[in-house]
PDB file of N, CA, C and O in Angstrom, chain B, residues numbered from 101:
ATOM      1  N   UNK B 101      72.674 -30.327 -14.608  1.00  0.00           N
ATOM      2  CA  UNK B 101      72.412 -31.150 -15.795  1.00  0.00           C
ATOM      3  C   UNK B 101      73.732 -31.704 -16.352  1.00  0.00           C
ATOM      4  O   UNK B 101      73.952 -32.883 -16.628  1.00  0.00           O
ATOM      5  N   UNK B 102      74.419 -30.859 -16.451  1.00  0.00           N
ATOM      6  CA  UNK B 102      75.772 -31.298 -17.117  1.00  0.00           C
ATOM      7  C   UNK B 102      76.594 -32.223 -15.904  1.00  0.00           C
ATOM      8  O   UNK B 102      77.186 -33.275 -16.145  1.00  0.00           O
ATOM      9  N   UNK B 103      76.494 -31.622 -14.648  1.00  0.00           N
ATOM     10  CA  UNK B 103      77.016 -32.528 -13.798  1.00  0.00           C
ATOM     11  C   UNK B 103      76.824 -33.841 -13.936  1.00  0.00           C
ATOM     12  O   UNK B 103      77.715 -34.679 -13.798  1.00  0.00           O
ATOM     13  N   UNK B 104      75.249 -34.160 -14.310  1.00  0.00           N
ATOM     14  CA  UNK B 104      74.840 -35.353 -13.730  1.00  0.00           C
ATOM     15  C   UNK B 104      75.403 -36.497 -14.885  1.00  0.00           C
ATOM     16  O   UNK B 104      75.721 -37.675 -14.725  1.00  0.00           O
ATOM     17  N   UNK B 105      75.386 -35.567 -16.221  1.00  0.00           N
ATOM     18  CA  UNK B 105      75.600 -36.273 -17.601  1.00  0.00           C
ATOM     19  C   UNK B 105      76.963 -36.609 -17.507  1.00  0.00           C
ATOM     20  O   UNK B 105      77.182 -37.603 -18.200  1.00  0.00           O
ATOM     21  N   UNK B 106      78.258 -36.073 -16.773  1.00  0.00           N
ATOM     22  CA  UNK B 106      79.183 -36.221 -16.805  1.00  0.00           C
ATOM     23  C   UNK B 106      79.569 -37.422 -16.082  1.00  0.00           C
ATOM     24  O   UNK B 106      80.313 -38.318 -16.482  1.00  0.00           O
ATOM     25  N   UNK B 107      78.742 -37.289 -14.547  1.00  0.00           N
ATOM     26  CA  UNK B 107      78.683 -38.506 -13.792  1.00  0.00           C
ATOM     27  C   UNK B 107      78.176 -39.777 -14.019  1.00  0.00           C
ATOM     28  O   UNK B 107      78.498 -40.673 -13.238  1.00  0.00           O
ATOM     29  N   UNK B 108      77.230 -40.077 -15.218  1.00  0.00           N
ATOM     30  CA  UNK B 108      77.156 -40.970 -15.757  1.00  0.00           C
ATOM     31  C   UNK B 108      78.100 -41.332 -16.547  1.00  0.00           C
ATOM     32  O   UNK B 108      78.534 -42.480 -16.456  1.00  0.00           O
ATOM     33  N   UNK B 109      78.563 -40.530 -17.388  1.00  0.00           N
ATOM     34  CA  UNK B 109      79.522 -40.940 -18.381  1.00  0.00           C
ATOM     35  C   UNK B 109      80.643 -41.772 -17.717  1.00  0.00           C
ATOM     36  O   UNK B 109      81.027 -42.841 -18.191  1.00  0.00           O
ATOM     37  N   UNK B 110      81.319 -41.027 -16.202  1.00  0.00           N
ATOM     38  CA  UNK B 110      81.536 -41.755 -15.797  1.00  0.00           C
ATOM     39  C   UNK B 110      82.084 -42.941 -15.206  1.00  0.00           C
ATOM     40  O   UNK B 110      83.207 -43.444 -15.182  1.00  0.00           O
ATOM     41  N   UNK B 111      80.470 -43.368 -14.533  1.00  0.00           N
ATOM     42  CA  UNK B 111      80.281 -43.965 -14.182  1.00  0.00           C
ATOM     43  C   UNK B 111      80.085 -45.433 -15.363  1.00  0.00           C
ATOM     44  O   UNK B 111      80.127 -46.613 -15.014  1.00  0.00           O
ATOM     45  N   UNK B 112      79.974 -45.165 -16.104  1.00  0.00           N
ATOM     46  CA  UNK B 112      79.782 -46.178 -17.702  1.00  0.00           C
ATOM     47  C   UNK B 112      81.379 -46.249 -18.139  1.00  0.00           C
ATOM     48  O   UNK B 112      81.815 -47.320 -18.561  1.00  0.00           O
ATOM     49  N   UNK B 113      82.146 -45.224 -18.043  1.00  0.00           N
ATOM     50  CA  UNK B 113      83.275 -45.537 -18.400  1.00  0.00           C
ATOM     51  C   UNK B 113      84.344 -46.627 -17.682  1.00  0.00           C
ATOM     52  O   UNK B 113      84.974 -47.572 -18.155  1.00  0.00           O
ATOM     53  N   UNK B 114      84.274 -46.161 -16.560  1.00  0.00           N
ATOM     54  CA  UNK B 114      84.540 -47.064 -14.790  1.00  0.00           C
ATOM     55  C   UNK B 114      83.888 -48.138 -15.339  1.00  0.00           C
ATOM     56  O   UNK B 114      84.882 -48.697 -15.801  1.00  0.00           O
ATOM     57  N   UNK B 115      82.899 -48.910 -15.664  1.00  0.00           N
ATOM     58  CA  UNK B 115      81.989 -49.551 -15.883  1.00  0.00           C
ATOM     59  C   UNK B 115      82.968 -51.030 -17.000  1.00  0.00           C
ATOM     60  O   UNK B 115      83.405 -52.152 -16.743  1.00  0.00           O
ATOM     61  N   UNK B 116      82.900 -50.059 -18.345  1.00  0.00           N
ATOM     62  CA  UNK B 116      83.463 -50.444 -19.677  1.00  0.00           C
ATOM     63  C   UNK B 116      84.574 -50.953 -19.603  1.00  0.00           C
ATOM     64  O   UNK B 116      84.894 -51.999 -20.166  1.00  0.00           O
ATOM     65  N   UNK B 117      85.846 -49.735 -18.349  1.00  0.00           N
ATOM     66  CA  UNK B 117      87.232 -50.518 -18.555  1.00  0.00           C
ATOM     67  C   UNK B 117      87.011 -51.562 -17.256  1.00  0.00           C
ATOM     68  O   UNK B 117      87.656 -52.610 -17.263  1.00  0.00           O
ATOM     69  N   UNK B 118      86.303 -51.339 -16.392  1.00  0.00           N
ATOM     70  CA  UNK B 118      86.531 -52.957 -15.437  1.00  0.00           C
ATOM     71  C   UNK B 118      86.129 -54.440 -16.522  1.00  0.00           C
ATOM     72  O   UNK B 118      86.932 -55.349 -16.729  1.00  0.00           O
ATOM     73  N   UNK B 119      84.821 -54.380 -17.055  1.00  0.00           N
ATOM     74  CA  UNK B 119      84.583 -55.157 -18.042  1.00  0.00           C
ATOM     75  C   UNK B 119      86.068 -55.174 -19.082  1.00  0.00           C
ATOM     76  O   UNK B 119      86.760 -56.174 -18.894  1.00  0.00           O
ATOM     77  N   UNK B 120      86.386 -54.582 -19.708  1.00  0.00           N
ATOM     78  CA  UNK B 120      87.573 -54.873 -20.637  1.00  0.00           C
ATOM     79  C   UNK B 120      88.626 -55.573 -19.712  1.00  0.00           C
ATOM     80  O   UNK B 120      88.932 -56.743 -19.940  1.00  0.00           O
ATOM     81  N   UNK B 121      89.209 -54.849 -18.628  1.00  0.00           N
ATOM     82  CA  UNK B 121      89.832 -55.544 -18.023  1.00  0.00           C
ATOM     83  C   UNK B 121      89.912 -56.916 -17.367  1.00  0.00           C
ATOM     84  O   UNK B 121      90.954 -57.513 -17.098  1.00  0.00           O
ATOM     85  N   UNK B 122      88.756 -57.305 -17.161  1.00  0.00           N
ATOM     86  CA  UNK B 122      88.454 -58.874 -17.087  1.00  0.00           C
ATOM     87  C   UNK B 122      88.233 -59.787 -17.645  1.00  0.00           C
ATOM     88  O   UNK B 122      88.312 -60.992 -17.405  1.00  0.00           O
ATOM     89  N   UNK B 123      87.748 -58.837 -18.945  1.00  0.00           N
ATOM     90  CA  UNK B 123      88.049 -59.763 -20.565  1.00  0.00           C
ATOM     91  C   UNK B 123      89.613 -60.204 -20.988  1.00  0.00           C
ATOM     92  O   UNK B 123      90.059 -61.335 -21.179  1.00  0.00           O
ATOM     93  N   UNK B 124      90.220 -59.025 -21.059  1.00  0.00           N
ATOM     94  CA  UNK B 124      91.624 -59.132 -20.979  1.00  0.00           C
ATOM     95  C   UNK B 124      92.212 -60.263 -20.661  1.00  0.00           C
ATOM     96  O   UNK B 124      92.652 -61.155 -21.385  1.00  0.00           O
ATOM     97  N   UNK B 125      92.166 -60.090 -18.845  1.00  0.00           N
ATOM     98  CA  UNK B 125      92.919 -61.029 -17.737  1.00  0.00           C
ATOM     99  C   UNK B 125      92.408 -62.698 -18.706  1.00  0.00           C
ATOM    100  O   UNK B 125      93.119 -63.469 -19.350  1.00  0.00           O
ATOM    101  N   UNK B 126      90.747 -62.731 -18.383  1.00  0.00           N
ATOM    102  CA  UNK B 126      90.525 -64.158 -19.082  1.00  0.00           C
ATOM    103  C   UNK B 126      90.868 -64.309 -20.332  1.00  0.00           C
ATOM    104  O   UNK B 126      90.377 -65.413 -20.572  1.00  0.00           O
ATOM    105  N   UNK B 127      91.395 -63.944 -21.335  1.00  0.00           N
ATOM    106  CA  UNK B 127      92.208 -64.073 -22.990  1.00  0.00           C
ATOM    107  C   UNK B 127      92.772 -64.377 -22.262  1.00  0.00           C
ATOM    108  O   UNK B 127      92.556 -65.570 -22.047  1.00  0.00           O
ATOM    109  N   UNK B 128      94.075 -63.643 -21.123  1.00  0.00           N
ATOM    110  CA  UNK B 128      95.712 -63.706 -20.936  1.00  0.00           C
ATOM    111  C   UNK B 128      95.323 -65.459 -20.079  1.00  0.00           C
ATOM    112  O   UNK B 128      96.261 -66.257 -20.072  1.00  0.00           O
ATOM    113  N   UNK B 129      94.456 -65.746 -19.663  1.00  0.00           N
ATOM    114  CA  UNK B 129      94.399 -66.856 -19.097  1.00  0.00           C
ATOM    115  C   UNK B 129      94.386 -67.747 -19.899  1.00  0.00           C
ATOM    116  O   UNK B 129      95.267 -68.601 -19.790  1.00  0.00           O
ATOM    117  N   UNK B 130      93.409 -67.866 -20.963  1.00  0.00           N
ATOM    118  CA  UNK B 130      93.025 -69.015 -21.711  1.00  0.00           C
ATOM    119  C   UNK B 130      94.058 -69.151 -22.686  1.00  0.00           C
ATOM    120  O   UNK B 130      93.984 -70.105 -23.460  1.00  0.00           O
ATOM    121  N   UNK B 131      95.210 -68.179 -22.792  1.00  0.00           N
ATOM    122  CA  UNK B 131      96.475 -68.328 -23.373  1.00  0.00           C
ATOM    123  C   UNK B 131      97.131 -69.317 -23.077  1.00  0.00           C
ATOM    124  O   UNK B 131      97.455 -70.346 -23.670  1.00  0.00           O
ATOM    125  N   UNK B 132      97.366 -68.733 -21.687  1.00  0.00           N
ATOM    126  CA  UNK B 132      98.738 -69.457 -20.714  1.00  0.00           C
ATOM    127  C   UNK B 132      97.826 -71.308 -20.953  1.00  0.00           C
ATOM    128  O   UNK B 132      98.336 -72.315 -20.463  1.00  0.00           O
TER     129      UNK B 132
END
């Protein structure tokens, strides 16, 4: 149980910073 809750978490976290990170990159783009 706890395994699985952890592996979601995660997997949502992995998730959250790829999304942030491509938000990021496109700001640092629409800068330049």
């Amino acid at each position: 149980m706890f395994k699985e809750l952890f592996f979601v978490k995660e997997k949502i976290l992995s998730l959250f910073n790829q999304t942030r990170t491509s938000t990021m990159v496109e700001v640092l783009y629409s800068l330049i």
